[in-house]
C-alpha positions, 0 to 999 in steps of 0.5 A: 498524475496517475500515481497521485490520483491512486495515491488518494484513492488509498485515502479514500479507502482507509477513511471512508466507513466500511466494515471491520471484515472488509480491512480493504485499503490501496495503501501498500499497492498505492506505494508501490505504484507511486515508487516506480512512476514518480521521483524518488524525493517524491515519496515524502508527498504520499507518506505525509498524505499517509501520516496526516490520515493516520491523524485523522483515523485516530483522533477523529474516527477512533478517538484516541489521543494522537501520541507521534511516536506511536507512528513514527516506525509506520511513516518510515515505512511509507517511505519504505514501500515507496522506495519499494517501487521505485528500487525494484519496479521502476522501469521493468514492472513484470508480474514476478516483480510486482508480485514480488515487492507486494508480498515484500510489503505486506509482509514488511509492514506486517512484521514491523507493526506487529513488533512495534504493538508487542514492544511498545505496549502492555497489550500483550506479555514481553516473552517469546509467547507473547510476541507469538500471539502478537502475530497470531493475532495479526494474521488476519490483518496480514492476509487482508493486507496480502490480497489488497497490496495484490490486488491494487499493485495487480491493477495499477501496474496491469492497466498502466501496460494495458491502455497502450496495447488496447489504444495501439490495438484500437488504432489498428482496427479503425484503420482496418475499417477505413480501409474497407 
């Protein structure tokens, strides 16, 4: 239930008004986390979630019209960052490993979107310069990105170890003051 509930958390974060500098969402942390506590076939639930978000985005909030192949490379890689987690942190979530697929996916969705808004649009020329500045113009997305798939993954991943050290450790101290 966890996942599902972070999961909707990560929607909340990219709909709800914030400012442009904050660029704060749970997307890629959300992912990941749901990768590694829920079945596989799952995945298609939050990457449907994801997409239907991106609808809402760009029609309702940015008003533009909503063109599917624009977002198809995205979808996938909702799915992707899923299997992410489920591939590499399901059952063995160790900081190295959590760290690990965080920077995987920012880092992925990272490279990915940037080439898709080079390749696929006018905004900037069809040359190795213009891929260049492409991604220059991305870095900022890319360490806003870094820090919130951290941040989130950190948290999820962290608290879902810690509640049952602090229960056991609590149990332990009220059994101590029974004793007393």
């Amino acid at each position: 239930m966890s996942a599902y509930l972070l999961v909707l958390l990560a929607i909340v974060s990219r709909v709800a008004p914030h400012p442009a500098w904050m660029n704060f969402t749970a997307v890629g942390g959300s992912l990941l986390y749901f990768g590694a506590r829920r079945p596989a076939w799952q995945i298609a639930v939050p990457a449907a979630l994801f997409a239907g978000s991106d609808y809402y985005l760009t029609v309702h909030v940015y008003n533009y019209p909503f063109v599917v192949q624009g977002y198809l490379l995205t979808w996938l890689w909702y799915a992707g960052a899923g299997l992410l987690g489920a591939w590499r942190l399901k059952g063995r979530p160790g900081a190295g490993r959590v760290i690990g697929a965080s920077l995987l996916a920012s880092t992925s969705f990272f490279a990915m979107s940037n080439f898709s808004v080079w390749a696929g649009s006018s905004m900037y020329p069809h040359t190795a310069a213009g891929l260049a500045a492409c991604y220059a113009a991305g870095l900022p997305f890319y360490r806003n990105d870094i820090l919130s798939t951290l941040v989130v993954a950190g948290l999820a991943f962290g608290s879902a170890q810690l509640a049952p050290r602090l229960v056991e450790a609590r149990k332990g101290t009220l059994a101590q003051l029974r004793f007393r």
